[in-house]
VOGU-97807 format. One record per residue (C-alpha): z, x, y; residue number from 1. Coordinates in steps of 0.5 Angstrom, whole numbers. Example, Ala and Ser with C-alpha at 12.3 -4.5 7.8 and 13.67 -1.06 7.14 Angstrom:
BEGIN
[site [16 25 -9] 1] [site [14 27 -2] 2] 
***
This chain:
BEGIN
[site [-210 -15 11] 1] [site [-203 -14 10] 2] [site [-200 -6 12] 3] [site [-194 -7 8] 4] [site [-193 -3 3] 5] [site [-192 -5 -5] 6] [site [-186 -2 -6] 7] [site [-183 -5 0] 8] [site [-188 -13 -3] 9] [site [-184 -11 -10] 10] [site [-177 -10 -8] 11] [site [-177 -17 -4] 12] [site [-180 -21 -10] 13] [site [-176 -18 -15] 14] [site [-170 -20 -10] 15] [site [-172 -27 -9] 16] [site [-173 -27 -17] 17] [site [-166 -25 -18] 18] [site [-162 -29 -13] 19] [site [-166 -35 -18] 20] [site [-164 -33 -23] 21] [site [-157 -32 -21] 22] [site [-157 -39 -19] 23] [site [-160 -43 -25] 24] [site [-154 -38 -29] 25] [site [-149 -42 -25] 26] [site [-152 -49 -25] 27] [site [-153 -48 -32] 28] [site [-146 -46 -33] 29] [site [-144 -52 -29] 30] [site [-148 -57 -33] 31] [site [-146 -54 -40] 32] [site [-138 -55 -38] 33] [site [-140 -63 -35] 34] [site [-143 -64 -42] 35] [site [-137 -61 -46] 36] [site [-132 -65 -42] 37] [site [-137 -71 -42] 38] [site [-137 -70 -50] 39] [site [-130 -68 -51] 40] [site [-128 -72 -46] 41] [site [-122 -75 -50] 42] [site [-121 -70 -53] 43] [site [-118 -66 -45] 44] [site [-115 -73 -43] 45] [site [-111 -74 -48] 46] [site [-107 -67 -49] 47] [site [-107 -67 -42] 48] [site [-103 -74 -41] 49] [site [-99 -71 -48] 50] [site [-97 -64 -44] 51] [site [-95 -69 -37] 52] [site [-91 -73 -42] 53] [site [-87 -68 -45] 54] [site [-86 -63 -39] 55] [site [-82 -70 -35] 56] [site [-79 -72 -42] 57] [site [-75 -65 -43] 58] [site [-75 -65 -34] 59] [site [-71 -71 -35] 60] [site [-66 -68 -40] 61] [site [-66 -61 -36] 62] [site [-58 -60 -33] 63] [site [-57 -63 -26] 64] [site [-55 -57 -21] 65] [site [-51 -58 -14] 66] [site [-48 -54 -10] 67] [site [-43 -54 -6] 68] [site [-39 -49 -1] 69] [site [-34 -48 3] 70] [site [-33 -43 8] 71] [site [-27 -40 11] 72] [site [-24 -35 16] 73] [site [-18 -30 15] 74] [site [-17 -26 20] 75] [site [-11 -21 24] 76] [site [-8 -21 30] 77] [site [-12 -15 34] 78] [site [-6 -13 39] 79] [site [-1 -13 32] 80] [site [-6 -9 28] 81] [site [-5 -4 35] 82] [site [2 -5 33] 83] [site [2 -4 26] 84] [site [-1 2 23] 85] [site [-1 0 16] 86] [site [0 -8 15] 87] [site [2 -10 8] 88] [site [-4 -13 4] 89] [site [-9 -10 9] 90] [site [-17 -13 9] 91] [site [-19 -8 4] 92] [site [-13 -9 -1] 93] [site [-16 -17 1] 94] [site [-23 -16 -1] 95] [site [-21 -12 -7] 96] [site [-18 -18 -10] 97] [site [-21 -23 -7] 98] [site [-24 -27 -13] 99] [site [-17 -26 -18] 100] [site [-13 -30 -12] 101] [site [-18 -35 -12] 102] [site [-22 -37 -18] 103] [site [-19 -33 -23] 104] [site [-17 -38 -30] 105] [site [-10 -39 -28] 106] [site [-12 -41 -20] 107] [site [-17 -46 -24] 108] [site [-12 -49 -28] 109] [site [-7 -50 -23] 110] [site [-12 -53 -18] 111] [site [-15 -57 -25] 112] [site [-8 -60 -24] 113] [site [-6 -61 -17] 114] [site [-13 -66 -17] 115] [site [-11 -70 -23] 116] [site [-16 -67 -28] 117] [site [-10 -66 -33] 118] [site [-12 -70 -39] 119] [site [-7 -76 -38] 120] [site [-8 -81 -43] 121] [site [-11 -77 -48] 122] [site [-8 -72 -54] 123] [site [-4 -66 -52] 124] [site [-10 -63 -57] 125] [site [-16 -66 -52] 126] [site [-12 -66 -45] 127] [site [-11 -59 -48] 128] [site [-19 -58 -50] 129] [site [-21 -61 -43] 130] [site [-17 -57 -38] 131] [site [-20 -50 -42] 132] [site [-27 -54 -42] 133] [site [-26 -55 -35] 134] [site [-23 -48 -33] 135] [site [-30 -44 -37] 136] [site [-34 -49 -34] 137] [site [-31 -48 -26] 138] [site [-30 -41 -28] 139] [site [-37 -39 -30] 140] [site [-40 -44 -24] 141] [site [-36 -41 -18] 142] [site [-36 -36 -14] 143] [site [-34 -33 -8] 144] [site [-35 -27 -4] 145] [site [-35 -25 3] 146] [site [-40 -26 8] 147] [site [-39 -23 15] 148] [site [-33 -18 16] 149] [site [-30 -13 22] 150] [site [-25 -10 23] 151] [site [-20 -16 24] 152] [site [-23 -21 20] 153] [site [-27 -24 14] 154] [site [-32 -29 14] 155] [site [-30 -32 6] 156] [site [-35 -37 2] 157] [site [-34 -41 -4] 158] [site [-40 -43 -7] 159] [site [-39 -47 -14] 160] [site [-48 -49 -18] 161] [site [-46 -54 -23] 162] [site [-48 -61 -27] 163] [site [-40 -63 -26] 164] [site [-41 -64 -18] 165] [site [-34 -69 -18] 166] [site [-31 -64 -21] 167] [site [-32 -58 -16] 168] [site [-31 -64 -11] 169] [site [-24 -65 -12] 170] [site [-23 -57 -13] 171] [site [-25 -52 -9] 172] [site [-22 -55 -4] 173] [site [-15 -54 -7] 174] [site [-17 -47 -9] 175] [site [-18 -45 -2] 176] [site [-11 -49 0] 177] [site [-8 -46 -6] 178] [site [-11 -39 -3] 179] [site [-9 -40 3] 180] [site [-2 -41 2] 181] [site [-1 -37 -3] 182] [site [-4 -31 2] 183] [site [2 -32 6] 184] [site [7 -33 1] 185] [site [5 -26 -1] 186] [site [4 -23 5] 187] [site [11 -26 8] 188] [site [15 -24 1] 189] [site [11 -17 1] 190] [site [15 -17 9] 191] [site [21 -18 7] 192] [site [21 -13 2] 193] [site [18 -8 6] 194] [site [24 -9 11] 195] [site [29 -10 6] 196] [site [27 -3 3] 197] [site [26 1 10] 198] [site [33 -1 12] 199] [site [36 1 6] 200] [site [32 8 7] 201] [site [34 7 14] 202] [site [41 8 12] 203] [site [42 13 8] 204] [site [37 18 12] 205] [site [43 16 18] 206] [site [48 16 13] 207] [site [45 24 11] 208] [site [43 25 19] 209] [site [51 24 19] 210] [site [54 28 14] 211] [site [49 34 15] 212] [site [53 33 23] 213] [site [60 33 20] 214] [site [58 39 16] 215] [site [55 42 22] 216] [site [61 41 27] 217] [site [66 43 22] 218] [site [63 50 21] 219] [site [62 51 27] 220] [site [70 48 29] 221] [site [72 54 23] 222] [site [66 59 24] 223] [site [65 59 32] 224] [site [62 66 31] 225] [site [56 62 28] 226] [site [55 58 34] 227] [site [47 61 38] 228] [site [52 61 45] 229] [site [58 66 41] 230] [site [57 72 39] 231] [site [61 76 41] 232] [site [68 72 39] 233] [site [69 76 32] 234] [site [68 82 37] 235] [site [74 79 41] 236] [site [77 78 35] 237] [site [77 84 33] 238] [site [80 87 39] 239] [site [86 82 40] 240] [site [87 84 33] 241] [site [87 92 34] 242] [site [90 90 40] 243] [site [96 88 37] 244] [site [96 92 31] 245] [site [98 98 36] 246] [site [103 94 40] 247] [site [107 93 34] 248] [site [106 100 30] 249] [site [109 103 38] 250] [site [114 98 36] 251] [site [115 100 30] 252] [site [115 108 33] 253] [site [120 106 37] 254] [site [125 102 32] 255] [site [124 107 28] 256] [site [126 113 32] 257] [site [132 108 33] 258] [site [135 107 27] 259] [site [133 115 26] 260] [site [138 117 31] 261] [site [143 112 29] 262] [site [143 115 23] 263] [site [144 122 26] 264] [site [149 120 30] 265] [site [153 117 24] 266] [site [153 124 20] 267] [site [155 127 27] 268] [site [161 123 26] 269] [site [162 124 18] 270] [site [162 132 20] 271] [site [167 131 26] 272] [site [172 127 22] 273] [site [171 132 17] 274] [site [172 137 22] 275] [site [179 134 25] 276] [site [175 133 31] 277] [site [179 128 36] 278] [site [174 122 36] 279] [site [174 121 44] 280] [site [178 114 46] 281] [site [173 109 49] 282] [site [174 105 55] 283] [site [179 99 54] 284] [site [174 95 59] 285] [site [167 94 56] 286] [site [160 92 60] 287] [site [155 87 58] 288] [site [148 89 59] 289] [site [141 84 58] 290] [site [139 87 51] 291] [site [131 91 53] 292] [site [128 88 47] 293] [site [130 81 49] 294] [site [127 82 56] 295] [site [121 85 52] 296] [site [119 79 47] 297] [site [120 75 53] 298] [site [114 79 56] 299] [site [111 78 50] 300] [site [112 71 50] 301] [site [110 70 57] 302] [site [103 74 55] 303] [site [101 70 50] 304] [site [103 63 54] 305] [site [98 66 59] 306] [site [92 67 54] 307] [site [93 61 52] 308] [site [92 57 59] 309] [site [86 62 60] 310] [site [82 60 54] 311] [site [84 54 55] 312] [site [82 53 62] 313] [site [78 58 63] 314] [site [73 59 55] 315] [site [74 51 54] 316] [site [77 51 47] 317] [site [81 46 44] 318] [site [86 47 39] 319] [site [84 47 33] 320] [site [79 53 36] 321] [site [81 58 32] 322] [site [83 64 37] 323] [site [88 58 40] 324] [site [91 58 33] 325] [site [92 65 33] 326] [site [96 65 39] 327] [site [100 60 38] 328] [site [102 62 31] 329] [site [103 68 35] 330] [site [107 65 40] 331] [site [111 62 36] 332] [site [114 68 32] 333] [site [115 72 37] 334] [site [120 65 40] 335] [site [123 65 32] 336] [site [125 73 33] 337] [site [128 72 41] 338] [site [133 67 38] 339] [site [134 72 33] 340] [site [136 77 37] 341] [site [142 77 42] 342] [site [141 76 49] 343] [site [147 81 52] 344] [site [151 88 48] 345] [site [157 92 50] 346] [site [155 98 52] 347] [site [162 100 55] 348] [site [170 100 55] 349] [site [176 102 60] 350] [site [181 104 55] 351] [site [185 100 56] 352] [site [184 96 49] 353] [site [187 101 43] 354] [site [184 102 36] 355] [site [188 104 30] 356] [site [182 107 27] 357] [site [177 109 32] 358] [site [172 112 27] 359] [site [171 106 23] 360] [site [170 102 29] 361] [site [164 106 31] 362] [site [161 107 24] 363] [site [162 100 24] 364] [site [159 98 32] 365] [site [153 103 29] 366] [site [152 99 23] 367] [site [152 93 26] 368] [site [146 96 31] 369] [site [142 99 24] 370] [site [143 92 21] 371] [site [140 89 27] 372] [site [134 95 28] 373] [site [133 95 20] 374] [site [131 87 21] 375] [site [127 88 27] 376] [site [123 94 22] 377] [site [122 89 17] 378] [site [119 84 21] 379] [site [114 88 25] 380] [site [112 92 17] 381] [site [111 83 16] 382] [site [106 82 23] 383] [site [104 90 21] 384] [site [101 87 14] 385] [site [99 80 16] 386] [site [95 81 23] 387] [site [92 87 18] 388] [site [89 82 13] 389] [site [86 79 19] 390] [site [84 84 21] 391] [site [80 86 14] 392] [site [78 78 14] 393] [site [75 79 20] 394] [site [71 84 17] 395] [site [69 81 12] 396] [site [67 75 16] 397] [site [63 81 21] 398] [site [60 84 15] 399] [site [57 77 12] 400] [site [56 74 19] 401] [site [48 76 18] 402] [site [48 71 12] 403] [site [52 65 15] 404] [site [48 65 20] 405] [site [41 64 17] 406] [site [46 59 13] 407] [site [48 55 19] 408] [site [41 56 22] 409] [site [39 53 15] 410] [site [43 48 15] 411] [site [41 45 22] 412] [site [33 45 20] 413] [site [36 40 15] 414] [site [39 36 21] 415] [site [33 37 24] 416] [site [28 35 18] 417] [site [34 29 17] 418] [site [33 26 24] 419] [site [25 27 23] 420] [site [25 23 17] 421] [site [29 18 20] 422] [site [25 16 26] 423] [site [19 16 22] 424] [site [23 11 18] 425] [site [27 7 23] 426] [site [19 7 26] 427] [site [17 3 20] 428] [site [22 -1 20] 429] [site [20 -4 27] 430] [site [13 -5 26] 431] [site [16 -10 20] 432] [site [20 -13 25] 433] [site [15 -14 29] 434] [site [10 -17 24] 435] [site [16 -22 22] 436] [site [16 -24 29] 437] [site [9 -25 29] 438] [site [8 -29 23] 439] [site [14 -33 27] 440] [site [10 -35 33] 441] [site [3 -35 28] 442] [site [1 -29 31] 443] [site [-1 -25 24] 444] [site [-6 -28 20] 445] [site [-9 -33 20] 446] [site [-14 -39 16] 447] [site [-19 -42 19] 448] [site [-24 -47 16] 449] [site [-31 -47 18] 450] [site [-35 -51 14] 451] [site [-32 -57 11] 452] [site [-34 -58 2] 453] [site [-39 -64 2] 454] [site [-41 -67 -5] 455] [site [-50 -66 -4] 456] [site [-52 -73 -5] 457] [site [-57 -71 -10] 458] [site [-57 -65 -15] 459] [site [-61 -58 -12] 460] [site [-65 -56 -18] 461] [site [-69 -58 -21] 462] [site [-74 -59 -15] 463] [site [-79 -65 -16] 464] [site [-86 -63 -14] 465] [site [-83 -57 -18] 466] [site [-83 -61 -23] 467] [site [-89 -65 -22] 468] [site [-94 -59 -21] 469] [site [-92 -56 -27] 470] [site [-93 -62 -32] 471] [site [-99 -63 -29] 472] [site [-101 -56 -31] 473] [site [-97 -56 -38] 474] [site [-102 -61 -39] 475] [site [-109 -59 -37] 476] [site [-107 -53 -40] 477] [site [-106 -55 -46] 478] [site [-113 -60 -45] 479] [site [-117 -53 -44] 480] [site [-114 -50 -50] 481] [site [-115 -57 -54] 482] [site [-123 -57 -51] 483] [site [-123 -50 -52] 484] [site [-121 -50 -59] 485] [site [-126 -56 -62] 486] [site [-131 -52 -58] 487] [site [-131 -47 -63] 488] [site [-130 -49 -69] 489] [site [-134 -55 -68] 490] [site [-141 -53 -72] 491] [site [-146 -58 -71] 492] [site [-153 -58 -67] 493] [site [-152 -62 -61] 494] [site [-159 -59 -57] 495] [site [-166 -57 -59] 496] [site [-164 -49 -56] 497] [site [-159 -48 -61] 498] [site [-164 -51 -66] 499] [site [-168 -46 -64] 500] [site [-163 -41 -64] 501] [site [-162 -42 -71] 502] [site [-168 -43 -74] 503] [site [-173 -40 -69] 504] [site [-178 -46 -69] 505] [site [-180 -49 -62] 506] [site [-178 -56 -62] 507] [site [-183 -60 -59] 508] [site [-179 -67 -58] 509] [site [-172 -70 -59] 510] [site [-171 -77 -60] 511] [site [-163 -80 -58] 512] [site [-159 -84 -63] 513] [site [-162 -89 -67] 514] [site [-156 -95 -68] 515] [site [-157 -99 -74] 516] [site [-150 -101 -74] 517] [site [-142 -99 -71] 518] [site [-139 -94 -75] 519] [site [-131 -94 -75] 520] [site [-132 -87 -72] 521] [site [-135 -90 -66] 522] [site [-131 -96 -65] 523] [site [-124 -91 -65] 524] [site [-127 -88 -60] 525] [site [-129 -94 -56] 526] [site [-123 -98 -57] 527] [site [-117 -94 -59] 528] [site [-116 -88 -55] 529] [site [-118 -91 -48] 530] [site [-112 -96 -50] 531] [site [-108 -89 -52] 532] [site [-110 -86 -47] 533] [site [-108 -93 -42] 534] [site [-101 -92 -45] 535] [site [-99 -85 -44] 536] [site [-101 -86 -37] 537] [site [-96 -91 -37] 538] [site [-91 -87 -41] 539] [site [-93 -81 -35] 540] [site [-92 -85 -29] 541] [site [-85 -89 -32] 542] [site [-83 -82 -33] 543] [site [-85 -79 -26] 544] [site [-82 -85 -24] 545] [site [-74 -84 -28] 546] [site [-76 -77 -25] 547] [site [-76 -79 -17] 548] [site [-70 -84 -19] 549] [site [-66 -78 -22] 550] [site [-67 -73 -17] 551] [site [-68 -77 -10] 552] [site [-63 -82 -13] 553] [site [-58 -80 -18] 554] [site [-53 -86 -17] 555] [site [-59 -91 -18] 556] [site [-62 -88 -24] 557] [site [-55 -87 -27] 558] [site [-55 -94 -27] 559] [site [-61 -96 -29] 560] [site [-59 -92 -35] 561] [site [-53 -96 -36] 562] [site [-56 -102 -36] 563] [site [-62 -100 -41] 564] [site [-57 -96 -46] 565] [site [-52 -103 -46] 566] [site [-58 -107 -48] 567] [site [-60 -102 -52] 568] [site [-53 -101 -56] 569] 
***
């Protein structure tokens, strides 16, 4: 007797039961769908082959894609980029406008008719109509875009993806020379402006750079005080004219002190004479001395002649220094009034000489010495004005020295600042020059062609198993759909379950069609639709065919195309 327990005996029966039933559901599934195909079997083959049909129909009308590119290289010398800081038409302003210079309407057209696609033989209106037909078509079609880069260099691709393959054949190459050439036009036109106008800025911070030196120069040849080694020249100056002011007011004391006592002496005379005194008789015999003030104005010339050696010699000043100037000036007076005055005077007589009116010879001998002190007085009240006026000039230039300074140290931080802008200047202008004589010796940019433009010898799209995968799917789908469809709107009773289904009486037996005589019906399903279905397989199969010679064999088909259209029309 078995010691396995019944839930145990149960649970494995009603497994074994279910894995059963499962199957018979499966098979029954199975069946069923053989019997609706082996029932609708036309009704699957024939959509079937119509989807296939109309997919390879439309495939053969589908625009054939090729594609075609070209891949160029520009790249930049990397020992003139060192030496350029800032090279014009660099790689970023390259990239920015890359897709303008090359594949822009007007760069088409151009190429359009460089290849020779300028409707000749045509219209103006059609060439016209043409040639925008064909510029939309490659503008649209073409692309162009920067597939590898670094700093001295660009990986460039142009890719056309049309049905018009000779077309971009005969083009894209002119477009990529056209961009080539173009590139370094531009490049070597942008150089020689660039030079043209950092030589012209060269030139006039050289012309300011001089200018603000003249200016400079000629202050300090006026101003020397402003001069950072000079400071003490206007102290200097000021001495020298104080120096000479008491020089000639103790000149002009003496002269005056002169004249005073020969004034004196003259209304001495006038008393005596009015007195009856007798004038003493001079001495016939007279003396000739050297005049004191003679040998004074040569000491003074002497003097001044030494200062000017010693500036000379000793300061380093020019003439035209203006501490010179005044020396001379000074100089040149003092030698005017030597040649004024007389070198000898008679100080004396014997006696021997007589005179009828002696007291109108003295008064005369002592006018003539009054007139020569009074002009003498007169000149020094002249030096006295002038050198004080220089003397308050001076002061005046003390008084504003302060602001002229700041004004001259101004002036030489715009020197500087001109200098500054002139060698940055001068530097750009160099770096041009150097990248002229780079592009001279074909060192600075250069174009390398990398992969040739090729015409694929069949069309990239659509792709053949493609092709052929989808019709097939296209058409069993629409067979199931078809199959589907009469299925369930299809009320007949074909078997005993859904009799018994419908009526709810078992059915005992069943017996098959009884033929008495063909019905047109049955004859249309013998032998019309195997004759359909026979012609649309071959409709399919010459398709399928057209489609391999259209995309595997494109120059084939188009002659077989041709040919079947000339018997045609």
């Amino acid at each position: 007797m078995s010691s396995q327990s019944p839930s145990i005996l149960l649970g494995q029966r009603l497994k074994t039961v279910s894995e059963d039933f499962a199957g018979s559901d499966l098979q029954q599934m199975v069946s069923r769908l053989l019997t609706i195909l082996r029932y609708r079997r036309w009704s699957f083959i024939l959509p079937m082959l119509t989807g296939m049909t109309v997919v390879l129909a439309v495939s053969l009308l589908v625009p054939r894609q090729y594609v075609m590119r070209t891949i160029f290289e520009r790249r930049e010398d990397p020992i003139l980029l060192k030496l350029v800081a800032n090279s014009p038409l660099n790689l970023e302003i390259h990239r920015q406008t890359l897709r303008f210079n090359v594949i822009s309407p007007a760069a088409v057209g151009q190429a359009l008719e460089q290849a020779g696609f300028d409707g000749t033989g045509l219209s103006p209106e059609a060439a016209a109509a043409r040639k925008r037909a064909l510029v939309g078509h490659l503008a649209s079609n073409l692309q162009v875009m920067v597939i590898n880069s670094g700093p001295n260099h660009d990986l460039i691709e142009l890719k056309y993806t049309g049905d018009q393959p000779d077309v971009a054949h005969a083009v894209i190459p002119i477009l990529r020379d056209n961009y080539v050439r173009n590139s370094k036009a531009a490049i070597r036109n942008l150089q020689h402006q660039a030079r043209e106008f950092f030589a012209r800025e060269t030139e006039k911070r050289r012309a300011e750079v001089a200018r603000l030196q003249a200016e400079l120069t000629q202050a300090l040849v006026n101003q020397p005080e402003m001069a950072p080694g000079r400071p003490e020249w206007l102290h200097e100056r000021l001495r020298a004219e104080d120096l000479t002011l008491e020089q000639l007011n103790r000149a002009r004391h003496e002269m005056q002190t002169e004249i005073e006592a020969r004034e004196e002496y003259l209304r001495q005379l006038d008393e005596q004479q009015a007195r009856g005194d007798t004038l003493p008789s001079p001495a016939l015999v007279t003396r000739v001395v050297e005049s004191p003030q003679h040998k004074a104005l040569q000491t003074q010339i002497e003097k001044i002649e030494a200062e000017i050696a010693d500036a000379k010699t000793v300061r380093q000043m020019k003439d035209t220094h203006p501490h010179v100037m005044a020396l001379n000036r000074k100089l040149e007076r003092l030698r005017t009034d030597l040649e004024r005055l007389g070198q000898e005077i008679v100080t004396g007589s014997d006696g021997t000489e007589t005179a009828q009116n002696p007291w109108d010879r003295e008064r005369n001998r002592i006018g003539m010495e009054l007139k020569t002190f009074r002009g003498k007085l007169a000149q020094l009240d002249r030096d006295l004005a002038a050198h004080q006026a220089a003397k308050k000039e001076l002061e005046g230039q003390k008084a504003t020295l302060f602001d002229r300074q700041q004004k001259h140290m101004l002036q030489e931080q715009a020197l500087e600042a001109s200098r500054a802008g002139l060698g940055v200047w001068q530097a750009k202008l160099e770096e041009v020059n150097r990248m002229l004589a780079a592009e001279d010796l074909d060192r600075g940019v250069r174009f390398n062609t990398i992969e040739e433009c090729q015409r694929p010898v069949r069309p990239t799209s659509p792709n053949l198993n493609v092709m052929l995968i989808l019709s097939a799917a296209v058409g069993l789908a629409l067979a199931v759909v078809v199959v589907f469809l009469r299925e369930i709107f299809d009320r007949s009773v074909r078997s005993p379950a859904r009799v018994n289904r419908l009526l709810g009486i078992p059915v005992l037996e069943t017996i098959e069609d009884i033929l008495v005589r063909p019905s047109p019906k049955r004859w249309f399903t013998a032998y019309v639709l195997p004759v359909v279905a026979i012609v649309q397989i071959g409709v399919v199969g010459g398709l399928g065919w057209l489609l391999y010679l259209s995309l595997q064999e494109p120059e084939r088909y188009a002659r077989w195309v041709g040919g079947l259209a000339a018997m045609v029309f």
